[in-house]
C-alpha positions in Angstrom: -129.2 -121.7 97.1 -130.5 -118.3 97.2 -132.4 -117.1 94.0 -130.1 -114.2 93.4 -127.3 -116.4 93.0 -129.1 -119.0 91.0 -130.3 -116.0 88.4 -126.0 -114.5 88.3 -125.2 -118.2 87.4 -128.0 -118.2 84.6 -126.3 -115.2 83.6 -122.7 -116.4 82.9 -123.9 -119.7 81.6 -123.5 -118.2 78.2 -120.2 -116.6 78.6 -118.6 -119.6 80.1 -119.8 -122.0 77.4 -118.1 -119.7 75.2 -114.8 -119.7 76.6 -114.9 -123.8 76.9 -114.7 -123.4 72.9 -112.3 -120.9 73.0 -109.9 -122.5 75.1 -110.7 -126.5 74.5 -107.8 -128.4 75.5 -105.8 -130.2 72.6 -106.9 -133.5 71.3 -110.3 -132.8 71.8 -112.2 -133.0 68.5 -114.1 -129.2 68.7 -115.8 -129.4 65.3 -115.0 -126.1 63.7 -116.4 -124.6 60.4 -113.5 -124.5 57.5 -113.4 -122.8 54.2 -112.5 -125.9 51.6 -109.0 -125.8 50.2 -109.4 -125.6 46.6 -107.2 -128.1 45.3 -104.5 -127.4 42.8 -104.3 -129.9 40.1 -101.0 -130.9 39.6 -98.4 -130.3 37.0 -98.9 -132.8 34.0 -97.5 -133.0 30.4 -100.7 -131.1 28.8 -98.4 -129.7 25.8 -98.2 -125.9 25.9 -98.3 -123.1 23.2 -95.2 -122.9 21.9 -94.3 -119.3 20.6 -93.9 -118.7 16.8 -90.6 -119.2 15.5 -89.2 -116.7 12.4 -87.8 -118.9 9.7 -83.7 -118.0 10.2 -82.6 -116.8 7.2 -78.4 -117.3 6.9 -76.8 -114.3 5.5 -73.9 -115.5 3.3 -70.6 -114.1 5.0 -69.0 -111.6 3.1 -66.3 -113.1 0.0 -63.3 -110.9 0.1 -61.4 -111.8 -3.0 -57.7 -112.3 -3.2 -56.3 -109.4 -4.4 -52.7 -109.4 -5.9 -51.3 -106.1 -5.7 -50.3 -105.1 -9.5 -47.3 -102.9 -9.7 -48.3 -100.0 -11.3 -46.2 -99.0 -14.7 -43.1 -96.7 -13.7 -44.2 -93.2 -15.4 -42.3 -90.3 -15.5 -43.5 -86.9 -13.3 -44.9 -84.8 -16.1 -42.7 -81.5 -16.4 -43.5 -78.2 -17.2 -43.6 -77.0 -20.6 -41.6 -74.0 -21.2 -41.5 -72.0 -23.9 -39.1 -71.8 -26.3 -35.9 -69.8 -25.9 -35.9 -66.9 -27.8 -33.0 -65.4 -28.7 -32.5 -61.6 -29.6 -31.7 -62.1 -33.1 -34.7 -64.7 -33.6 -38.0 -61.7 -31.8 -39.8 -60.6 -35.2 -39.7 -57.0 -36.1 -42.5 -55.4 -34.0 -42.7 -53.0 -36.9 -42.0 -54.9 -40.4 -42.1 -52.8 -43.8 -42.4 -55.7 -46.6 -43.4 -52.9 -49.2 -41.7 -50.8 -50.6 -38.2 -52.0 -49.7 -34.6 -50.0 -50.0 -33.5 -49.0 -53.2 -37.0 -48.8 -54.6 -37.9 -45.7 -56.9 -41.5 -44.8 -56.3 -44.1 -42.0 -57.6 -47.1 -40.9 -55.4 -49.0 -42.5 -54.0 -47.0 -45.1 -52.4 -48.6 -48.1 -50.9 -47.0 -49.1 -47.8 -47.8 -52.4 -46.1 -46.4 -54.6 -43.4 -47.0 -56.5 -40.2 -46.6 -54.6 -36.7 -47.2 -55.9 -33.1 -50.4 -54.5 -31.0 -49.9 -50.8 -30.2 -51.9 -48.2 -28.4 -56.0 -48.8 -30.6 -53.9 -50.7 -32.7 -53.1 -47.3 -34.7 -49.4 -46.4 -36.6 -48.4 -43.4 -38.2 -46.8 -43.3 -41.6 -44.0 -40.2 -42.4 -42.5 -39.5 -45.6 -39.2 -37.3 -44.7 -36.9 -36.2 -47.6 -33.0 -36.7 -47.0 -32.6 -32.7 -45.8 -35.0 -33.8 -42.6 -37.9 -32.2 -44.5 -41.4 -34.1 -43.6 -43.2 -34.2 -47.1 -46.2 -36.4 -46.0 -47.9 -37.9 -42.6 -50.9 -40.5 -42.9 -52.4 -42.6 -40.3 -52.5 -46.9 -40.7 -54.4 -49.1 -38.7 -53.1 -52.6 -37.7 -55.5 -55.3 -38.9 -56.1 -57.2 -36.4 -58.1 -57.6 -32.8 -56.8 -55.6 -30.1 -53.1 -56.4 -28.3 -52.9 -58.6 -31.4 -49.9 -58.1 -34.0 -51.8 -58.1 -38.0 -50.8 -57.0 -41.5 -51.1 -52.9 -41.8 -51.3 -50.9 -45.1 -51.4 -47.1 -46.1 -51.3 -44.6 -49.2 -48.5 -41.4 -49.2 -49.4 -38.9 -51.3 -46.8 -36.8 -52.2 -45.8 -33.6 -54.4 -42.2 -33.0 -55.5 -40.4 -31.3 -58.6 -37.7 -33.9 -59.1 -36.3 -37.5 -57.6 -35.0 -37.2 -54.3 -33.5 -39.0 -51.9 -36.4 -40.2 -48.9 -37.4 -42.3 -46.2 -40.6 -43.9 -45.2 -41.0 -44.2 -41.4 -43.7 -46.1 -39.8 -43.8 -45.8 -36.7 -46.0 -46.4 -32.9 -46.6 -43.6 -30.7 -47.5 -44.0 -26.3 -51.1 -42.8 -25.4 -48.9 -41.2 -21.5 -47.0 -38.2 -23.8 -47.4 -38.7 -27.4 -43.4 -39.9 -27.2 -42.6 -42.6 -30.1 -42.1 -46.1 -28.8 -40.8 -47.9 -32.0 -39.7 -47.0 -35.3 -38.7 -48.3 -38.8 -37.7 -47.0 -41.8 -36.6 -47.8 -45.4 -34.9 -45.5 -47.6 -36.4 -45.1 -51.1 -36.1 -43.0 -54.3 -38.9 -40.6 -54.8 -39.7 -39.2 -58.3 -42.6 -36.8 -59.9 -42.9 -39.5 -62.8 -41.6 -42.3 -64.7 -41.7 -45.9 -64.1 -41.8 -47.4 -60.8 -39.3 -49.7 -59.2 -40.7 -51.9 -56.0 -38.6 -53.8 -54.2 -39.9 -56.4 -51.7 -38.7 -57.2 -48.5 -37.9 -60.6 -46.6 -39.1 -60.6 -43.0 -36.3 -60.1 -41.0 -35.7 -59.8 -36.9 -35.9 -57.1 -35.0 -33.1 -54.4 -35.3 -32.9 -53.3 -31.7 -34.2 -56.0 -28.6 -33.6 -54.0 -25.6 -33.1 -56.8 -22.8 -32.3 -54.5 -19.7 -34.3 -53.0 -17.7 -37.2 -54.7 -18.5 -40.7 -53.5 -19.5 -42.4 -51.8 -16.4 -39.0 -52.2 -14.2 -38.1 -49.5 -12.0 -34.8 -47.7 -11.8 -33.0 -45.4 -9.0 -30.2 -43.7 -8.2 -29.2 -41.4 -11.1 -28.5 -44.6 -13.8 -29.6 -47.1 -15.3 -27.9 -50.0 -16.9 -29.3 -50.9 -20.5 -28.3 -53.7 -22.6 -29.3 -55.7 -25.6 -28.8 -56.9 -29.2 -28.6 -54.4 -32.1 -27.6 -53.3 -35.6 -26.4 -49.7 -36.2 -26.4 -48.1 -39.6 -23.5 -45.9 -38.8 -20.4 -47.0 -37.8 -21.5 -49.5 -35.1 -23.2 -46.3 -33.0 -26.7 -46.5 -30.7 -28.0 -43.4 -28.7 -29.1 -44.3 -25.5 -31.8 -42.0 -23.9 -34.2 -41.4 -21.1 -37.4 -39.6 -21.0 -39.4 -38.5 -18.1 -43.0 -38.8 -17.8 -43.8 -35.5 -19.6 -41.9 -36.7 -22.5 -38.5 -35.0 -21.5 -34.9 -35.9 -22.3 -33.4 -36.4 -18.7 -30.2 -38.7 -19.9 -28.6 -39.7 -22.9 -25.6 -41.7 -23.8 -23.9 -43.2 -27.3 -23.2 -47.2 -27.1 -21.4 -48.7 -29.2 -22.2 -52.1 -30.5 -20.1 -55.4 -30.0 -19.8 -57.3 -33.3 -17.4 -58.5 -35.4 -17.7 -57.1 -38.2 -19.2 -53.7 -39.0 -22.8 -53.6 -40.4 -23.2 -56.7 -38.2 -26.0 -57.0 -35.2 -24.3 -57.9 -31.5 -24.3 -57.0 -28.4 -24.3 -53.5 -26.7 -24.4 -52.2 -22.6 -24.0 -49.1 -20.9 -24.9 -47.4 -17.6 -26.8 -44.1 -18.7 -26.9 -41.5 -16.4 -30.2 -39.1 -15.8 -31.8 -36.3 -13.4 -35.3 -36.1 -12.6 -36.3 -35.1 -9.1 -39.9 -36.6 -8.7 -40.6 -40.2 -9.4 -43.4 -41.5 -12.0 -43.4 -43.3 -15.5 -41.4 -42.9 -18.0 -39.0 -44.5 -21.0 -35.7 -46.0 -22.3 -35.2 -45.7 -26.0 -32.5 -46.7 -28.3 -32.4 -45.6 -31.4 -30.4 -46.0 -34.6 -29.8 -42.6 -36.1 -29.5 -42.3 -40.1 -26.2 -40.8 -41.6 -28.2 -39.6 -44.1 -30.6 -37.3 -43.2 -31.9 -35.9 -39.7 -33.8 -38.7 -38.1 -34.2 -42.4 -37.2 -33.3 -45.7 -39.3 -34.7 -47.5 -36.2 -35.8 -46.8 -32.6 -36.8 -49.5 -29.9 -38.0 -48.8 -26.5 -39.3 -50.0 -23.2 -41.5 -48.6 -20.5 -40.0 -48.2 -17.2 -40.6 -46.0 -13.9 -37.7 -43.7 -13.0 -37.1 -42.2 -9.3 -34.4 -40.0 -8.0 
């Protein structure tokens, strides 16, 4: 063998040594270099940790009782109260003289007293008017009493005269819109410039003249207006029906004559009042009683109202 051949043999010794290992042929035992299996022990009944158990606390179920529906007691739906019925002949005198009374014989002064309803500052005016219509003495009275609340009044007439006449003390409201007067009463007395005095008392007694229609603050139209109510006239059985506009002027008036049975007896009286006034604003219905005696009022009622064309 040549020695170049001999030293390319030496040369792949190695390599094919290598390749012997690489590719041994099965069943032959090539002792190879392992990593030891690390051996897994096997389950066993070591006990474990159990985890912590909350004590179970048993929540009572709910008791519902047995309830027996109870009927409840049958009451009656709770009405409205309404007030009392008032009829015409039962409304108090707005303007009640109690002192003096008719037929009394007085010398001056003369204490006047009474109960009135609320008027306008709760002020009255107190007239002494002989039987000819002559106005002998005038003097303001003041209702005792709070504001739009009816109280006792009093006043003192001074007077002057040469010998006893015939007279009449009128008390009386006036309105605050035109100075008109809104309720009137009167008693007729004796009036002397001495000697003893005669007073007569007086029982309260209802109101003379209720005016039921129109009502207070109603409107009227068309040239009339129907008035009604409950009354006592002085003279045989006669009212006077009138209108006033809201300066305080006479725009209708009509007579009425009232329904009783007997004369000098309160009932009933209507009519349909005609009146002219060409621009619409406030104004009043009055009734009045007028006195056969002299030139004025035994009694005069009224009521507030608003009056168009």
């Amino acid at each position: 063998m040549k020695p170049k051949k001999v030293t390319c043999l030496l040369a792949i010794l190695p390599f094919l040594v290598s390749c012997s290992r690489i590719f041994a042929v099965p069943g032959t035992s090539t002792p190879t270099q392992t990593t030891p299996a690390t051996a897994t022990a096997p389950p066993t009944d070591s006990p474990t940790a159990a985890p912590t158990q909350l004590p179970v606390t048993t929540v009572p179920s709910a008791t519902i009782p047995d309830v027996t529906a109870t009927p409840l007691p049958a009451t009656e739906t709770p009405q409205p109260t309404l007030p009392p019925v008032t009829e015409p002949w039962q409304i108090p005198e707005a303007i009640l003289i109690l002192i003096p009374g008719p037929g009394s014989r007085l010398i001056s002064p003369i204490r006047v007293s009474g109960m009135a309803d609320p008027t306008f500052e709760q002020a009255l005016a107190v007239r002494l008017v002989l039987d000819d219509g002559n106005e002998l003495s005038v003097v303001p009275a003041q209702i005792a009493a709070e504001p739009g609340e009816r109280g006792p009044f009093e006043a003192e007439v001074p007077f002057t005269i040469g010998e006893e006449r015939q007279a009449f003390i009128q008390v009386f409201a006036t309105s605050a819109r035109d100075g008109g007067i809104t309720h009137l009463a009167a008693v007729g007395v004796s009036i002397a410039p001495s000697g003893p005095e005669n007073i007569v008392a007086v029982e309260p007694h209802p109101e003379r003249i209720v005016i039921l229609e129109p009502a207070q603050g109603a409107s009227i139209s068309g040239g009339m207006v129907h008035v009604e109510g409950f009354g006592l006239a002085s003279f045989e059985q006669n009212l006077v029906i009138e209108v006033y506009d809201e300066m305080g002027n006479l725009t209708g008036r009509q007579a009425v004559t009232v329904q009783s049975p007997e004369m000098g007896q309160p009932g009933p009286f209507s009519a349909d009042v005609p009146y002219n006034i060409q621009t619409a604003g406030a104004g009043r219905v009055v009734v009045r009683d007028p006195s056969p005696a002299f030139d004025g009022d035994v009694h005069l009622s009224s009521v507030e109202v608003r009056p168009e064309p």
